[in-house]
N, C-alpha and C positions, 0 to 999 in steps of 0.2 A: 105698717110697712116702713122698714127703715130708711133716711133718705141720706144724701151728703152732695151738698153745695145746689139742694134745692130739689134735685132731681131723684130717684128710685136706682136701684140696680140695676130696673129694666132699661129704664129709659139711658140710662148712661150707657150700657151694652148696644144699644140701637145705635146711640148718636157714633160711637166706635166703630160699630158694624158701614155706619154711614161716611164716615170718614177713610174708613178703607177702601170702600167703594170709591168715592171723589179721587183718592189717588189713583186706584187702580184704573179706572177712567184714563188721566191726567200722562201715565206711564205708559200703559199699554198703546193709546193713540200718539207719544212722543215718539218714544224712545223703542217699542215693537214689544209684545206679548215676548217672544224668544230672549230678548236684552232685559229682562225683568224680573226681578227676582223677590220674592215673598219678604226679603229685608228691606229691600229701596222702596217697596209698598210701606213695609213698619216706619219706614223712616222719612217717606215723603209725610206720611200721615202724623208723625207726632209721638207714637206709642211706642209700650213697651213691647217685647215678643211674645210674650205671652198673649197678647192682645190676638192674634190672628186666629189661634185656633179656636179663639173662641167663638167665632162666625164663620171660620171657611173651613176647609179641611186641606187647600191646596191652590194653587193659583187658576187651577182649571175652572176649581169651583168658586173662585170669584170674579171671574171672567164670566160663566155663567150667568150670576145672579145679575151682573150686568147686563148681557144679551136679553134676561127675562124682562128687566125693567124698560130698557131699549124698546124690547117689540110691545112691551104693554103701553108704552107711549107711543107708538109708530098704530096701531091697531086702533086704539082709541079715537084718534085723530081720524082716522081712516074710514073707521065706523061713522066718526061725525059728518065726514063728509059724504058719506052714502045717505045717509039717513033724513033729508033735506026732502022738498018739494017739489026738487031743479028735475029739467028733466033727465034722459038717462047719460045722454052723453054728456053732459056739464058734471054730473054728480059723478061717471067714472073718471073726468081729466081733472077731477079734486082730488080724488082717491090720490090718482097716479102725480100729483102736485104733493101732496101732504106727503108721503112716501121722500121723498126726491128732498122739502124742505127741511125734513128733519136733519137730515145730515149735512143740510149748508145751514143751516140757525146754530147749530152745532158739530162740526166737524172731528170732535174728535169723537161724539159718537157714532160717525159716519167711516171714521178709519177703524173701531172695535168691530163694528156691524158686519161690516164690506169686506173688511181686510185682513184685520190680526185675530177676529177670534176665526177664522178657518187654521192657524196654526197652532190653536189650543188643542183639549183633549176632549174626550167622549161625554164629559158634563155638558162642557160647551155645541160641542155637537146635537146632544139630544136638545138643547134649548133653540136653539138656530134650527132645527127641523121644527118643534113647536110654535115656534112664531110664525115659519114659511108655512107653515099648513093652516093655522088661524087667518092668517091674510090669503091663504086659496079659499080659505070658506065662507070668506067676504064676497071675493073675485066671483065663485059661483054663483052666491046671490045678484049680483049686478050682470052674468053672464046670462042667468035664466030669463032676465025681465026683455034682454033684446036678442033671445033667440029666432031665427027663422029658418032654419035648416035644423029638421029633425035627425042627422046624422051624429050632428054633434052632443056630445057629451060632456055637461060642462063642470064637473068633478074632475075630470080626465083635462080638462083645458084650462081649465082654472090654475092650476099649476103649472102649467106649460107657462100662462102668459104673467103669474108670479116670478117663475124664472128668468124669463128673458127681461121683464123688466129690471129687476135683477141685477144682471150680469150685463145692462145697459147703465144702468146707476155705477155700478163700479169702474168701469170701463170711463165713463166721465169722470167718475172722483176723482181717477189716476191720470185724469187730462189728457188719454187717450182717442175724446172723441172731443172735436173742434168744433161744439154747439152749444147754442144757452140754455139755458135752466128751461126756456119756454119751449124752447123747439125738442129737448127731450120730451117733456111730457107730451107734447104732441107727437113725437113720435110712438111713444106707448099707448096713446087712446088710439091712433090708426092699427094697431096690430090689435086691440080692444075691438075695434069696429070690423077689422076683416074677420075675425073670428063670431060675431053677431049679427055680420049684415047691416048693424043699425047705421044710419047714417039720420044727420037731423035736416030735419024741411028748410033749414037756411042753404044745406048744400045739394039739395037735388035739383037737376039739371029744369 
């Protein structure tokens, strides 16, 4: 396999692929997915033009690949913190903490996530459904363990309380809501808890 300045073709296409991304990050969270154009990406990045098609096909689709990466680190985390010994209500205001941190440990994945990839296109789209529904089928598993009312349907509810957490995370991003980072998450484990009834033995009366 032939190589130059150490590395493969592959690897040198990945690291490319990877640098595209880092800009496309870096612009779409500055400057807005809409103000953003497939050459100030070639150009924050270092490359030539040719360089772009050779990973994306369009700036949808690398807004995408972002959103993918995004949620497979937003999910991971998220999983990590279900998956613990804590009881149920500690392990869902982790979930719903890990979700919240990702986007203040990093912020401009937090403006791509929340904000500029909704003005992308139907790649971006189908990826931003993919992730909402991998973290409804989290929310499920955590929903079934503190069921007590058999009415409920937690397939059907799991994404209700994905959403609103949501579109409560964005809503603070935009510093439309005048609370802390703690009292959000507390307020999504309560709309967690009305929906399961769980309440833990330190809060009952």
């Amino acid at each position: 396999m032939r190589t130059y300045g150490g590395a493969t073709a592959e690897e040198r296409a990945s690291l490319r692929r990877r640098r595209l991304m880092e800009s496309g990050l870096e612009l779409f969270s500055s400057q807005g997915y809409a103000h953003t154009s497939v050459r100030a990406v070639l150009r924050h990045a270092g490359l030539k033009d040719r360089y772009f098609a050779e990973s994306f096909t369009s700036l949808d689709d690398l807004m995408a690949a972002l959103m993918k990466d995004i949620y497979e680190e937003q999910i991971t985390r998220c999983a990590d913190a279900a998956a613990t010994d804590q009881p149920l209500r500690d392990r869902a205001r982790n979930v719903i903490d890990a979700v919240v941190g990702l986007s203040l440990e990093d912020p401009r994945k937090g403006r791509v996530k929340l904000t500029e990839s909704l003005g992308a296109g139907p790649l971006t789209a189908r990826e931003r459904r993919l992730g909402l529904r991998r973290m409804s089928g989290l929310v499920d598993s955590l929903l079934r363990e503190g069921l007590h009312d058999p009415r409920i349907e937690p397939a059907t509810l799991s994404v209700a309380v994905v959403g609103a957490v949501s579109e409560m995370l964005l809503s603070w991003f935009n510093g439309e809501l005048g609370v802390s980072r703690e009292e959000l998450v507390d307020q999504g484990l309560l709309l967690f808890e009305a929906i399961t009834g769980h309440v833990s033995p330190a809060r009952r009366d």
